[in-house]
TORKOL-4160 file (C-alpha; in steps of 0.2 Angstrom, whole numbers, padded with zeros to 4 digits, m for minus):
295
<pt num="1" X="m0098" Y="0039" Z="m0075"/>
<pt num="2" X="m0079" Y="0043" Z="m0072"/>
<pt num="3" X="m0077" Y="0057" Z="m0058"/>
<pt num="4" X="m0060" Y="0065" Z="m0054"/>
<pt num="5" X="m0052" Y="0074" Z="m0040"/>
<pt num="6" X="m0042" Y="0090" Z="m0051"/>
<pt num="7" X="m0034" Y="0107" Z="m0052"/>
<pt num="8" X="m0032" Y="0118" Z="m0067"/>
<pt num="9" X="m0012" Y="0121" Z="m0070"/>
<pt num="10" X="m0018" Y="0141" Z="m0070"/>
<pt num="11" X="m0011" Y="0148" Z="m0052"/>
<pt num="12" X="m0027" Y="0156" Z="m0052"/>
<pt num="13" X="m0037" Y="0140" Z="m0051"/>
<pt num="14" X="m0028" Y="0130" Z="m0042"/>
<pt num="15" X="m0040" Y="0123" Z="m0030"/>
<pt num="16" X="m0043" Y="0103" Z="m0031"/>
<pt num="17" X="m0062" Y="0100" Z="m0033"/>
<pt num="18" X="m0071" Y="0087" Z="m0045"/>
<pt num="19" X="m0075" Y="0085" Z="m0061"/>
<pt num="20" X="m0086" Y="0071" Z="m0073"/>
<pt num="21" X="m0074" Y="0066" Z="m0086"/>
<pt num="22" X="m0079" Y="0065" Z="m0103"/>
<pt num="23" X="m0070" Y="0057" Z="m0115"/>
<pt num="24" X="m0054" Y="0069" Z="m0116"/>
<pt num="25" X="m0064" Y="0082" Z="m0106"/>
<pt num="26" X="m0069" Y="0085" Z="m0090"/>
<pt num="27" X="m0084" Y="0095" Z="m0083"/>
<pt num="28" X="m0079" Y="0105" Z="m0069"/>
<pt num="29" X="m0092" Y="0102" Z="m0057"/>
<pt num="30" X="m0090" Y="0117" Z="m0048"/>
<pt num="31" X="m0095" Y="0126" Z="m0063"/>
<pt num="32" X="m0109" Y="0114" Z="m0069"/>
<pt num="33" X="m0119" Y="0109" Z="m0057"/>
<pt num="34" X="m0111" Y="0123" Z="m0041"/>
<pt num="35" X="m0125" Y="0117" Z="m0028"/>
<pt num="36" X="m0114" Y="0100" Z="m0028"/>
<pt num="37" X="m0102" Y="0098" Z="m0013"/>
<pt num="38" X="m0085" Y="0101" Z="m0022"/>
<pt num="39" X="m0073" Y="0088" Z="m0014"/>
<pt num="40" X="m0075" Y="0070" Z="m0017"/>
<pt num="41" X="m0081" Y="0064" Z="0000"/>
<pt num="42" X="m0092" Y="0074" Z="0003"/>
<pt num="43" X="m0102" Y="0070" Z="m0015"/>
<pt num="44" X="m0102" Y="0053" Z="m0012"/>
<pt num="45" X="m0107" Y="0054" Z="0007"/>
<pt num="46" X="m0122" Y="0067" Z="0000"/>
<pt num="47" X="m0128" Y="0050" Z="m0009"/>
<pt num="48" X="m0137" Y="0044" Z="m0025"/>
<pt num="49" X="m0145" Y="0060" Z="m0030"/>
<pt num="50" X="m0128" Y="0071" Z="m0029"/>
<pt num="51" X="m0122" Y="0057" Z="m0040"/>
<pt num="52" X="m0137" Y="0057" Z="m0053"/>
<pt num="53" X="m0136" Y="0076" Z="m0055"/>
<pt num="54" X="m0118" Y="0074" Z="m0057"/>
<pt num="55" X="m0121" Y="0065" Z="m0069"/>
<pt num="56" X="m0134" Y="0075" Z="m0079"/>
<pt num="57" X="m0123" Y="0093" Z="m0074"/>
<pt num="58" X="m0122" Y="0101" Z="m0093"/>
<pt num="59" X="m0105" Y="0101" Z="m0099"/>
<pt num="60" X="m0107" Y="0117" Z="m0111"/>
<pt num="61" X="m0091" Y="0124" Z="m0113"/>
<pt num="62" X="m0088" Y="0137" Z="m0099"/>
<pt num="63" X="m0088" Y="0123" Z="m0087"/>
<pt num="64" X="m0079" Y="0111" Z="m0100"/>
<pt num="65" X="m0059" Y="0109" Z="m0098"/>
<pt num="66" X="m0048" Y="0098" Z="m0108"/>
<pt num="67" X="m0037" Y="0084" Z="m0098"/>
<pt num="68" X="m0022" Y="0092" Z="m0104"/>
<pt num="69" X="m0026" Y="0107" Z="m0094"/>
<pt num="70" X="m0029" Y="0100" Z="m0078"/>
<pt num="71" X="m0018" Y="0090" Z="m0064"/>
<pt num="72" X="m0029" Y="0076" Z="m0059"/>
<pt num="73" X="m0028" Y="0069" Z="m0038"/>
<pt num="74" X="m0030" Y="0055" Z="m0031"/>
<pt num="75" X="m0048" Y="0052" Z="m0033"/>
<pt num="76" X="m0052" Y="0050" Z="m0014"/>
<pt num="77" X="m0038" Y="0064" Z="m0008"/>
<pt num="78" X="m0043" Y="0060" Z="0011"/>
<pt num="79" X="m0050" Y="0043" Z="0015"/>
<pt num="80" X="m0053" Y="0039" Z="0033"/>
<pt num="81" X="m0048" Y="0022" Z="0030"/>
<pt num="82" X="m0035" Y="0011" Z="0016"/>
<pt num="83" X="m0036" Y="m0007" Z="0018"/>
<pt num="84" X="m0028" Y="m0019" Z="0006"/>
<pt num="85" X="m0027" Y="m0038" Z="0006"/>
<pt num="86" X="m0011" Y="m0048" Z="0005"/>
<pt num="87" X="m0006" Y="m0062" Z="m0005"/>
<pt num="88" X="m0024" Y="m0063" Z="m0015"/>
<pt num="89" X="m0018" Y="m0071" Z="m0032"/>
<pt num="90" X="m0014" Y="m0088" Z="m0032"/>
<pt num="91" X="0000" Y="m0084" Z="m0045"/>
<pt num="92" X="0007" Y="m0071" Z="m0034"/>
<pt num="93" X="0007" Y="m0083" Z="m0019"/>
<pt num="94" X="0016" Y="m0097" Z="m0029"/>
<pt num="95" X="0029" Y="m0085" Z="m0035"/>
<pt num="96" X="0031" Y="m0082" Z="m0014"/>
<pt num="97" X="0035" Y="m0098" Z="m0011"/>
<pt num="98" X="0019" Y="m0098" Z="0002"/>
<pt num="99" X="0004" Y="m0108" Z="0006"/>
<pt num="100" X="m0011" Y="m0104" Z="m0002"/>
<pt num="101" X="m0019" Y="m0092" Z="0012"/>
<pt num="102" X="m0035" Y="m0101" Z="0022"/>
<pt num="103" X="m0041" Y="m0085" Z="0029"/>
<pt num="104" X="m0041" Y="m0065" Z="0021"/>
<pt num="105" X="m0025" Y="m0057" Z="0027"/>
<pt num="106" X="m0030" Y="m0039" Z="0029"/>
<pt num="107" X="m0016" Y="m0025" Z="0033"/>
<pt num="108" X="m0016" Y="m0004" Z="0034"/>
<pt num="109" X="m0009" Y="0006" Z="0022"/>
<pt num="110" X="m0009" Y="0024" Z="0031"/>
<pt num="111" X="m0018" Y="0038" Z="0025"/>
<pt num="112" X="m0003" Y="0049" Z="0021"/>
<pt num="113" X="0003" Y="0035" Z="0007"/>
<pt num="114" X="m0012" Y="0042" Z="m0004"/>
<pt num="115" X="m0003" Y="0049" Z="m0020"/>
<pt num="116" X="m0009" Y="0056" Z="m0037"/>
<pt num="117" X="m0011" Y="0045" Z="m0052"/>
<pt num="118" X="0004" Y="0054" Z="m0061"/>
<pt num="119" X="0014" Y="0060" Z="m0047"/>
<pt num="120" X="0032" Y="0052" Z="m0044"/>
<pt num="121" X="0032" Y="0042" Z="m0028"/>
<pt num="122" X="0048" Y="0042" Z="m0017"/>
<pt num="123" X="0063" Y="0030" Z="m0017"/>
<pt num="124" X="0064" Y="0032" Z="0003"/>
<pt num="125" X="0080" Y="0037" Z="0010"/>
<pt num="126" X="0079" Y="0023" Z="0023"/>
<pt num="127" X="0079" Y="0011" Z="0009"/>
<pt num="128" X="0087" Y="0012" Z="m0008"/>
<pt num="129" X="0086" Y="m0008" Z="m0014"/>
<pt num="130" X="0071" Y="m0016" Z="m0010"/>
<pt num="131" X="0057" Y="m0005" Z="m0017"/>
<pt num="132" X="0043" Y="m0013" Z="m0029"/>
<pt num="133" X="0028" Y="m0011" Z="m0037"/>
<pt num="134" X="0011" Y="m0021" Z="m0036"/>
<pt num="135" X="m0003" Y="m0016" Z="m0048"/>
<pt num="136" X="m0019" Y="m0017" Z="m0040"/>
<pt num="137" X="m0038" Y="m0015" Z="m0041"/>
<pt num="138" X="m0044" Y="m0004" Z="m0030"/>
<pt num="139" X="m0064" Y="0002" Z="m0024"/>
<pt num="140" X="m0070" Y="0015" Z="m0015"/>
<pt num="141" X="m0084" Y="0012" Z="m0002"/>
<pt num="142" X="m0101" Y="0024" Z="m0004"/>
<pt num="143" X="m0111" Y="0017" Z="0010"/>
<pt num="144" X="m0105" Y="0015" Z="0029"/>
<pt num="145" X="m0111" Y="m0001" Z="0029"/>
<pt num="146" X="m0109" Y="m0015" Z="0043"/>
<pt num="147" X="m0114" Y="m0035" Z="0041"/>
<pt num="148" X="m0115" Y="m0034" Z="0024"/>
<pt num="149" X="m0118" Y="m0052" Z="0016"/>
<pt num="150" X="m0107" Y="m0053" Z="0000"/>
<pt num="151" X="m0124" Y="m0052" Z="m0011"/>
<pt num="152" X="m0127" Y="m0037" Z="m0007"/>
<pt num="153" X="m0109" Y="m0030" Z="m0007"/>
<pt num="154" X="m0110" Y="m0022" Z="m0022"/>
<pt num="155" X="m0123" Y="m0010" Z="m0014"/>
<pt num="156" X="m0109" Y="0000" Z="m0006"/>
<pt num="157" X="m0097" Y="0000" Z="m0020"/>
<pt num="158" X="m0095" Y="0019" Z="m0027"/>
<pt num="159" X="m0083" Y="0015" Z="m0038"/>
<pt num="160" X="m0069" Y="0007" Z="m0045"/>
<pt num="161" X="m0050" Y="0014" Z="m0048"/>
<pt num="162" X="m0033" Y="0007" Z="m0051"/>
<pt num="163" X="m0020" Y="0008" Z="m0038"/>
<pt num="164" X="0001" Y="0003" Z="m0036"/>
<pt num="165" X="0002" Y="m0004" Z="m0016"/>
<pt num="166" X="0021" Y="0002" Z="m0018"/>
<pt num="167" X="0030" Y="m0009" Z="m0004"/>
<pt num="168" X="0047" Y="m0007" Z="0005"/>
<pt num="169" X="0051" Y="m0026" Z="0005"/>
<pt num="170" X="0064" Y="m0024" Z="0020"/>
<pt num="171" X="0055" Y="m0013" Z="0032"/>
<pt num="172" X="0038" Y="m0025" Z="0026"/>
<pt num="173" X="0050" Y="m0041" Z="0031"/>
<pt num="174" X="0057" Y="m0037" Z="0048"/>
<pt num="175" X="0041" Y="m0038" Z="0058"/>
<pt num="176" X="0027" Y="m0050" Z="0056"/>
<pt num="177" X="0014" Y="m0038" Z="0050"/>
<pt num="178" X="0015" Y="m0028" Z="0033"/>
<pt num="179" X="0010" Y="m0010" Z="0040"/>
<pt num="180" X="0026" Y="m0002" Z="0040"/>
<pt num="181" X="0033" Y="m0007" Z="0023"/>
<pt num="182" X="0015" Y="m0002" Z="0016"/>
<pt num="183" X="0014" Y="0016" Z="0022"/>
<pt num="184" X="0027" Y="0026" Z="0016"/>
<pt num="185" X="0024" Y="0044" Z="0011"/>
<pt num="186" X="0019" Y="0043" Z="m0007"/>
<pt num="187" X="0018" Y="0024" Z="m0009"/>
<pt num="188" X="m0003" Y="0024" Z="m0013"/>
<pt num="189" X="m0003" Y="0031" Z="m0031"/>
<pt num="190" X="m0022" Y="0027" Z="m0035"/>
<pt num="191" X="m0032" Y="0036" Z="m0049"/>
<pt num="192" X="m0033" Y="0042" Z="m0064"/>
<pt num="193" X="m0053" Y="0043" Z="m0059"/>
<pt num="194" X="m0067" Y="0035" Z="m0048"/>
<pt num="195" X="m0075" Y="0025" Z="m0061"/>
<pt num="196" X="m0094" Y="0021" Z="m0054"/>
<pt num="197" X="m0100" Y="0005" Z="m0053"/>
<pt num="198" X="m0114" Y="0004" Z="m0064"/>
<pt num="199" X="m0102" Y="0006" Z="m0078"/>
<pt num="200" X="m0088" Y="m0006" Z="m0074"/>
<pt num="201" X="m0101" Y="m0019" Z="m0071"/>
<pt num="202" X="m0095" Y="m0036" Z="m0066"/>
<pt num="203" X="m0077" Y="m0030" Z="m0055"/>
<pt num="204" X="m0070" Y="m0049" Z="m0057"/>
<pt num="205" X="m0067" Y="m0048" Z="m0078"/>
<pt num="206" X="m0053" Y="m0035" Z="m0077"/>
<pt num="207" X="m0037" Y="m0035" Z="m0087"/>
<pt num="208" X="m0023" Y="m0029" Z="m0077"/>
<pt num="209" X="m0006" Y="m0026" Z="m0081"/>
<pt num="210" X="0009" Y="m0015" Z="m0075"/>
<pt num="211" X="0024" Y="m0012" Z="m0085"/>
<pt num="212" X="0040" Y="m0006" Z="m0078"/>
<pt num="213" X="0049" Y="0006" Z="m0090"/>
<pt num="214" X="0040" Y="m0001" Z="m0104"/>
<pt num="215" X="0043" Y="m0020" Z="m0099"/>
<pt num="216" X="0028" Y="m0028" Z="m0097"/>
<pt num="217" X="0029" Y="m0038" Z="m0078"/>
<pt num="218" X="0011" Y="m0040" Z="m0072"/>
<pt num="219" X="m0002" Y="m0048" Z="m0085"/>
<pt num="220" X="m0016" Y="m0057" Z="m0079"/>
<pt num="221" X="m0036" Y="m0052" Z="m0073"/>
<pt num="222" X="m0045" Y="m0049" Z="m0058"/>
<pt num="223" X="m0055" Y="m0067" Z="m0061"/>
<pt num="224" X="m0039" Y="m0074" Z="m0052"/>
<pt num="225" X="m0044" Y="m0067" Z="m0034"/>
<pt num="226" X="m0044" Y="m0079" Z="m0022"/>
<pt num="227" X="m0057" Y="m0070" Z="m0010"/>
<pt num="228" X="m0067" Y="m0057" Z="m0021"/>
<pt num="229" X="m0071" Y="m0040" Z="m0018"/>
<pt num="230" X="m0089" Y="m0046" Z="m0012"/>
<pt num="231" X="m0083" Y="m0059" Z="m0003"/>
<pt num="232" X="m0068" Y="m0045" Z="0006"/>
<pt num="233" X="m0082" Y="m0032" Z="0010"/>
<pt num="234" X="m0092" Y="m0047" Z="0019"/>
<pt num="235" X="m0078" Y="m0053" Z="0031"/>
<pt num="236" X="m0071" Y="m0034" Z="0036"/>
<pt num="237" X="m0089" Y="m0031" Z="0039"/>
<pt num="238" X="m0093" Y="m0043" Z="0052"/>
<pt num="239" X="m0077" Y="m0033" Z="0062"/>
<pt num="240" X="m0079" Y="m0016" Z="0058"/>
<pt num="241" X="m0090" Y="m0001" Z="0049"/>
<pt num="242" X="m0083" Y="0003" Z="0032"/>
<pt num="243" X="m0088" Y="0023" Z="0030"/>
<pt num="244" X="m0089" Y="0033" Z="0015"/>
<pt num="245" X="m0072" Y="0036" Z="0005"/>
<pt num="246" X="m0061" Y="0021" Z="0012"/>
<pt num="247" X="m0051" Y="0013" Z="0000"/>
<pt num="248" X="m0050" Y="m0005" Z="m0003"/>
<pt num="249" X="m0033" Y="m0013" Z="m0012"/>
<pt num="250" X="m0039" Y="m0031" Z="m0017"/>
<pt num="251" X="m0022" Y="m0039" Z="m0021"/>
<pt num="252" X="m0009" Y="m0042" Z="m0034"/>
<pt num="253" X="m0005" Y="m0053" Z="m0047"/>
<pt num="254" X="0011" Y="m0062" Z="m0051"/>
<pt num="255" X="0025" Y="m0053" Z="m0057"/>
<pt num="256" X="0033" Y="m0042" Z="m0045"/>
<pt num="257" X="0049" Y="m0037" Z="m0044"/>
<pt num="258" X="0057" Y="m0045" Z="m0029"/>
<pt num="259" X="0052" Y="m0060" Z="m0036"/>
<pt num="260" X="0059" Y="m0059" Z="m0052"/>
<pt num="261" X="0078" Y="m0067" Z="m0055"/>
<pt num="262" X="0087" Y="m0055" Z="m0059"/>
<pt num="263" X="0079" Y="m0044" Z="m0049"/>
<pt num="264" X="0065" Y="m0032" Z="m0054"/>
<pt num="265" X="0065" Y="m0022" Z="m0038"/>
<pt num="266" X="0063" Y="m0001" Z="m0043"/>
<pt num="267" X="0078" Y="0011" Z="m0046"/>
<pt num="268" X="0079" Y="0031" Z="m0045"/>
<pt num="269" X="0071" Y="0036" Z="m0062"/>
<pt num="270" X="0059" Y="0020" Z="m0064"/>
<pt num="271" X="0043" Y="0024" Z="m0072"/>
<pt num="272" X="0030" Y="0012" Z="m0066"/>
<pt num="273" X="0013" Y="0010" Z="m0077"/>
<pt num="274" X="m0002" Y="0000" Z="m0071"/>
<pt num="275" X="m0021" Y="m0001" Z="m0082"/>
<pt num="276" X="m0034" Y="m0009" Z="m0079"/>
<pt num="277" X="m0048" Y="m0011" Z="m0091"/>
<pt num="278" X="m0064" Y="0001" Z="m0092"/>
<pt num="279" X="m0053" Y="0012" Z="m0075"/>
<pt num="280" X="m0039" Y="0019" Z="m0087"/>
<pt num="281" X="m0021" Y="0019" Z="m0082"/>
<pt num="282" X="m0009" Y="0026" Z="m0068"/>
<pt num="283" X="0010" Y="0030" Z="m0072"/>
<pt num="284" X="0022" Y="0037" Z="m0059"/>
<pt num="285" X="0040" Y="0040" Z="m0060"/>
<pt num="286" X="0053" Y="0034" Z="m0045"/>
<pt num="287" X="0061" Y="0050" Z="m0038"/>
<pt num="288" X="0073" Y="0052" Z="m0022"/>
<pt num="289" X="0065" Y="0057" Z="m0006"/>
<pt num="290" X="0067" Y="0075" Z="0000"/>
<pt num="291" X="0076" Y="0069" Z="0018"/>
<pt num="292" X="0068" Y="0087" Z="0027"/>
<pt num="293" X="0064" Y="0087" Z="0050"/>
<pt num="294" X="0047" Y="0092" Z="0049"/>
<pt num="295" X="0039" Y="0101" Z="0064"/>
């Protein structure tokens, strides 16, 4: 099952609420099944039987929109936590020019980075030359969960989306953890839809692949991980609780663009494009940052 976070483009529906996609469809939840929480956090914390009716809500067609007709969120618009995991491919840490890491390295990416699956993310006014791309796997967490053994991980996997960890390579170099060039406003475009577990089956036989402008710069598949996303839940575990709706980023392969000679770092007008197989694809287009005092 593929569940979105959308809006009708009518003013008079505007409200974000979820939907089930199917195919070029999407059931409006709210219409189908109305006795469902309407947000995304709060379906997955209601648990498997929310889920399961979810997935059986009728799609007749007063509850049946077409994609054209919607805009669709971030899947998981307000997660309480988005951790990602750095240098996790071993192509990607050879094109680094770094060891190969003995231990996960984990980082933050703050809340307010999360960004729609089509929506332009900022060129930061702070920082006009070094902003790139990384095309990521990303999952949702659907159980709080503490001391999970990686056999078992998969228990408290929701679901499964794909996600560009956009990075400020200057502001990410100047201090020795990468928090700061992680979290810029806009720089977590994840989407286009939570895709459920049971349908992506084995998360470690994905292709991925991210084209910049139509260039292709990221090719390769999620069996490269170096720690997989069992193994990941496992380790940040044994620290802390992971609760409903966090978002994990699992790494990225080679073929970034501060790497590249020339370089492939992002200009104003880029469009990025990152798909991953069975989750769809995200596309978002470099814009200048509105530079406002906000009080």
């Amino acid at each position: 099952m593929k569940l979105a976070t959308f809006r009708e483009k009518t003013p008079e529906n505007s409200r974000f609420r979820v939907g089930r996609v199917d195919g070029d469809h999407l059931v409006d939840l709210a219409a189908a099944a109305p006795s469902l929480p309407q947000n995304m956090l709060s379906l997955l914390e209601a648990g498997d039987s929310a889920l399961q009716e979810a997935a059986r809500a009728d799609g007749s067609s007063q509850a049946r929109l077409h994609l054209d007709d919607v805009v669709l969120g971030p899947p998981v618009p307000n997660p309480g936590k988005i951790l990602a995991i750095g240098l996790n491919y071993a192509d990607h840490v050879k094109e680094t020019g770094r060891d190969l890491p003995k231990h996960q390295i984990w980082f933050n990416k703050q809340r307010n980075c999360v960004n729609g699956p089509f929506d332009p993310f900022n060129l930061p006014s702070v920082s006009t030359d070094f902003l790139d791309y990384e095309g990521e796997l990303c999952y949702v967490i659907g159980r709080r969960c503490k001391h999970v053994p990686a056999a078992r991980a998969h228990e408290v996997i929701a679901g499964f989306c794909v996600g560009n960890d956009v990075s400020v390579r200057d502001w990410q170099r100047r201090v020795p953890t990468m928090q700061i060039g992680k979290s810029f406003d806009t720089h977590g475009p994840i989407g286009p839809w939570l895709t459920t577990s049971d349908e992506v089956g084995d998360p470690h036989t994905l292709d991925i692949k991210t084209w910049v402008n139509g260039e292709l710069r990221q090719d390769s598949n999620t069996r490269h991980m170096i720690f997989n996303c069992f193994q990941q839940i496992e380790h940040l575990t044994q620290v802390f609780t992971l609760d409903v709706g966090d978002i994990i980023f699992t790494g990225t392969p080679d073929g970034v663009g501060h790497a590249m000679t020339p370089s492939g770092l992002l200009k104003l007008g880029d469009v990025v494009r990152i798909e991953i197989e069975k989750l769809g694809a995200i596309e978002n287009q470099v814009v200048a940052e509105k530079v406002e005092t906000v009080m």
